[in-house]
Backbone as CSV, one residue per row, in Angstrom:
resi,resn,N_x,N_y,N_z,CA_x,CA_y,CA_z,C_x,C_y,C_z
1,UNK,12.402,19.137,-24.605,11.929,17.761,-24.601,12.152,17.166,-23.212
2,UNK,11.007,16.708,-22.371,10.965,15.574,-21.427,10.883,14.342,-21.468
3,UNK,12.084,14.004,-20.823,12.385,12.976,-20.566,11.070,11.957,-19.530
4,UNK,11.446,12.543,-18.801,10.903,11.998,-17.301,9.567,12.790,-17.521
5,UNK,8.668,12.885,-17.115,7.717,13.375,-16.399,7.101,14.043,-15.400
6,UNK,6.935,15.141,-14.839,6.974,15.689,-13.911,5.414,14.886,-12.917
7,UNK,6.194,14.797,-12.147,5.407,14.281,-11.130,5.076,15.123,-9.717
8,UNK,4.035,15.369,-9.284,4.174,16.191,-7.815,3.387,15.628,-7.007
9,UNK,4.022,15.339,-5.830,3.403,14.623,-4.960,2.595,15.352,-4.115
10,UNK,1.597,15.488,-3.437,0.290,16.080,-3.122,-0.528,14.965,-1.875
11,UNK,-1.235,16.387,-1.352,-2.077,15.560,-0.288,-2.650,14.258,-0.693
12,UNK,-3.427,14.093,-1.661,-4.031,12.581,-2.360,-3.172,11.182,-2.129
13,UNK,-1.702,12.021,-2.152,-0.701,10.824,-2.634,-0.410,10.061,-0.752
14,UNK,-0.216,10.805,-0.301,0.023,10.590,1.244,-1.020,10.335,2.285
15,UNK,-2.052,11.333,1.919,-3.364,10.545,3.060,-4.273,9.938,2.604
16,UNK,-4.336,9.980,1.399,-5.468,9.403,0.733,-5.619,7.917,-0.100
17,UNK,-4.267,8.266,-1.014,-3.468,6.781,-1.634,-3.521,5.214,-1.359
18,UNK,-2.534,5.882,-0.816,-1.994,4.337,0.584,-3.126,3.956,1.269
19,UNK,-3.515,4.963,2.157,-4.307,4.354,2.614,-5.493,3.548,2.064
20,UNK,-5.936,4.284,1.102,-6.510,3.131,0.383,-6.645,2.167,-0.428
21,UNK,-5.647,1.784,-0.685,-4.601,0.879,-1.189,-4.424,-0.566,-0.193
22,UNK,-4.408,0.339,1.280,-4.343,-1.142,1.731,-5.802,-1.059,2.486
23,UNK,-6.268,0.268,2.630,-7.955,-0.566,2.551,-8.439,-1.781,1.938
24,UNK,-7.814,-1.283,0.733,-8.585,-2.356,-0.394,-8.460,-3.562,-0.161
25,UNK,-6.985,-3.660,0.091,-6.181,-4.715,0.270,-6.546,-5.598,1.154
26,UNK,-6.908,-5.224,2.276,-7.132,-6.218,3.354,-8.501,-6.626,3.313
27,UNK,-9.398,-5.558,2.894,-10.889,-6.103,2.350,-10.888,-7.341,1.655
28,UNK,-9.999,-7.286,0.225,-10.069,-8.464,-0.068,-9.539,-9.880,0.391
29,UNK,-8.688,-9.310,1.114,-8.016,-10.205,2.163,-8.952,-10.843,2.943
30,UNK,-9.801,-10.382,3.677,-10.583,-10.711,4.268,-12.174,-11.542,3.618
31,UNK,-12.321,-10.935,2.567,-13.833,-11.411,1.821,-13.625,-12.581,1.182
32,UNK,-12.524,-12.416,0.305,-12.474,-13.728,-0.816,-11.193,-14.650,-0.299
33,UNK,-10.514,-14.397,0.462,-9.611,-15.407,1.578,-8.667,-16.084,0.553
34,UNK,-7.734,-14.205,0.673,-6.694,-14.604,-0.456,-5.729,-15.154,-0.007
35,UNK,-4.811,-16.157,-0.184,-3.357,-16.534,0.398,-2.410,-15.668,0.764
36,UNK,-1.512,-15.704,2.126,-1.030,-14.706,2.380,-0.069,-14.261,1.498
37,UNK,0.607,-14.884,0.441,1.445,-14.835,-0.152,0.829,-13.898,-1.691
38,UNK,-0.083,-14.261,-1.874,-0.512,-12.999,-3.015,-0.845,-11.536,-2.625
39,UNK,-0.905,-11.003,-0.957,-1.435,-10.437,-0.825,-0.449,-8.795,-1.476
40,UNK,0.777,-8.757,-1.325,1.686,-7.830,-2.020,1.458,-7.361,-3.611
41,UNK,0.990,-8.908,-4.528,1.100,-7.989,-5.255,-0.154,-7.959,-5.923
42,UNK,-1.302,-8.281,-4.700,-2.850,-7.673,-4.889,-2.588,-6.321,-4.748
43,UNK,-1.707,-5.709,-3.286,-1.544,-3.981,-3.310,-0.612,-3.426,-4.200
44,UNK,-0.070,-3.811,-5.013,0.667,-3.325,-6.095,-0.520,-3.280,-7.424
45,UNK,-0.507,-4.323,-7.770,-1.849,-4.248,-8.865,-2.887,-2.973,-8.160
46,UNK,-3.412,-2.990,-7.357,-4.480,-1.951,-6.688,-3.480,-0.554,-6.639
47,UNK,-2.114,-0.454,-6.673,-2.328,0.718,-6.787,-1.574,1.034,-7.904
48,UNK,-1.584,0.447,-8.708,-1.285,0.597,-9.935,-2.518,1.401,-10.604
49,UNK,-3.502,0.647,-10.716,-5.011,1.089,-11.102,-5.371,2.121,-9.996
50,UNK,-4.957,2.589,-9.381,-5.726,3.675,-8.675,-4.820,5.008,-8.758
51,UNK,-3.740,4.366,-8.991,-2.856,6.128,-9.535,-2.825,5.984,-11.257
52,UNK,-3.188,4.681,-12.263,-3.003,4.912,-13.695,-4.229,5.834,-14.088
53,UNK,-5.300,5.205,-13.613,-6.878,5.495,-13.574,-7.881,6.658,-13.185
54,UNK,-7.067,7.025,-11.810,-7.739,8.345,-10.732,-6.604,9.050,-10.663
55,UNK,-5.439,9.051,-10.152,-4.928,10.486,-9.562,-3.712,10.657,-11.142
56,UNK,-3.428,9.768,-11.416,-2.085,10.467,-12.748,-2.677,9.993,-14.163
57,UNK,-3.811,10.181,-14.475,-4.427,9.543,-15.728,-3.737,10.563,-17.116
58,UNK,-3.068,11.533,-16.728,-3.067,12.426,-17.657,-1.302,12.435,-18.091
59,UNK,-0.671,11.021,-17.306,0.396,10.620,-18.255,0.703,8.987,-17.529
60,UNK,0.985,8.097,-18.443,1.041,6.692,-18.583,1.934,6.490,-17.456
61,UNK,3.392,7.153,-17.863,4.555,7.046,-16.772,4.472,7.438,-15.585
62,UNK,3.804,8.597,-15.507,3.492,8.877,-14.015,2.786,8.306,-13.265
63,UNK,1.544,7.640,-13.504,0.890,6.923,-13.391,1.476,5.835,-12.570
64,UNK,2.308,4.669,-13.583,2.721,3.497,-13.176,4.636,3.936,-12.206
65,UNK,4.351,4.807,-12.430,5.573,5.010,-11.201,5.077,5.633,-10.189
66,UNK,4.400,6.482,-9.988,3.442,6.516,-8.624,2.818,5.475,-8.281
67,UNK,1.885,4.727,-9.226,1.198,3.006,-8.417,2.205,2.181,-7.758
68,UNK,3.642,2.279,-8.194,4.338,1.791,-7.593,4.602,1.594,-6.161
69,UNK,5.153,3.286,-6.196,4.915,3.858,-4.871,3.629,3.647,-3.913
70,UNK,2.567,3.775,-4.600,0.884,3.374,-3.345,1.484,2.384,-2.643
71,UNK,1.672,1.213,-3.753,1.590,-0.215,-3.976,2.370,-0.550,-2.524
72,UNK,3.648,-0.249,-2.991,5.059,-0.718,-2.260,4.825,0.297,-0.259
73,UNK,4.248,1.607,-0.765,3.844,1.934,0.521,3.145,1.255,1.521
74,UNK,1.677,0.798,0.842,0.969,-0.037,1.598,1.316,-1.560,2.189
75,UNK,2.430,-2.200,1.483,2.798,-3.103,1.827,3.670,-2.895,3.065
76,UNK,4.689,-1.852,2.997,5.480,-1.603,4.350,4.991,-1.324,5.325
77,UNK,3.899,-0.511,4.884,3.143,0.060,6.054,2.219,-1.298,7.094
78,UNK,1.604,-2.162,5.878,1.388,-3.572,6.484,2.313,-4.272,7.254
79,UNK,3.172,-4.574,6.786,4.139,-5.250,7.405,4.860,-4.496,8.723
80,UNK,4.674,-3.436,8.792,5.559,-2.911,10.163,4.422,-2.831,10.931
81,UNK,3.071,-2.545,10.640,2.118,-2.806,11.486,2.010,-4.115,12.180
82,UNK,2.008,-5.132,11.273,1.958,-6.834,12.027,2.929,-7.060,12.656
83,UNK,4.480,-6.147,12.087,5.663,-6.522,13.107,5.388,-5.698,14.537
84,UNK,4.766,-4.858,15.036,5.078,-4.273,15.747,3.769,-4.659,16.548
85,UNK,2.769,-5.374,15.950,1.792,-6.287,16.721,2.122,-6.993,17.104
86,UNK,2.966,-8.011,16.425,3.500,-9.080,16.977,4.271,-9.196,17.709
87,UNK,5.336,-8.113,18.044,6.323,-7.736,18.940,5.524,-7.384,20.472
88,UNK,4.385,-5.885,20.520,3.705,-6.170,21.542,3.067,-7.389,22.091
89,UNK,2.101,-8.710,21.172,2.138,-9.788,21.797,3.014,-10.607,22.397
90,UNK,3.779,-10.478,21.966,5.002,-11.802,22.427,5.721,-10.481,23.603
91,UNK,6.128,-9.670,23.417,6.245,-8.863,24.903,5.340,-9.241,26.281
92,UNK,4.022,-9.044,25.906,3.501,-9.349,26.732,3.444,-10.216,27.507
93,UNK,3.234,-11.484,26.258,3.170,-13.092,26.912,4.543,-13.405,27.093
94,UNK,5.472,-12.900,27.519,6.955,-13.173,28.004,6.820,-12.336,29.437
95,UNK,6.181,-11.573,29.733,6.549,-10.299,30.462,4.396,-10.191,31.149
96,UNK,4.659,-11.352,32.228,3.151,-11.257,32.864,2.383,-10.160,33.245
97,UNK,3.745,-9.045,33.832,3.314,-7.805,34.688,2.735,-6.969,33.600
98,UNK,2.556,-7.309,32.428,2.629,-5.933,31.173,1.181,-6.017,31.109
């Protein structure tokens, strides 16, 4: 008897996932001009439905504990992107010669 669920993580989950997860994400970000503050758990909901639906349909739990993971990926991955944008701007505009 299993407990847990076997889960295996796979090319889909790493290049394919996330990334489109926050594809999605910022699309809608951009089209329907969502508040910045919903935008986390628009990529959680999105990858909830994209690992319950497409990649782990063939068990409930795996499913919603991998969407987790998309979800929560794409958000970090957002956020260290804008931090590390925002860090090169303000470098710059502190630092004329750059």
């Amino acid at each position: 008897m299993e407990l847990f669920p076997l889960i295996h993580t796979n090319f889909w989950d790493a290049v394919i996932a996330v990334p489109a997860v926050l594809l999605i994400t910022q699309l809608i970000k951009v089209f329907m001009h969502v508040q910045p503050k919903y935008v986390p758990a628009i990529a959680l909901a999105i990858g909830l439905i994209i690992s319950i639906f497409i990649s782990h349909r063939h068990s409930l739990l795996a499913g919603v504990f991998m969407g987790f993971f998309y979800g929560y990926a794409a958000i970090g991955n957002f956020a260290a992107l804008k931090t590390i944008i925002n860090s090169y701007k303000n470098k710059k505009k502190n630092n004329p010669l750059m």
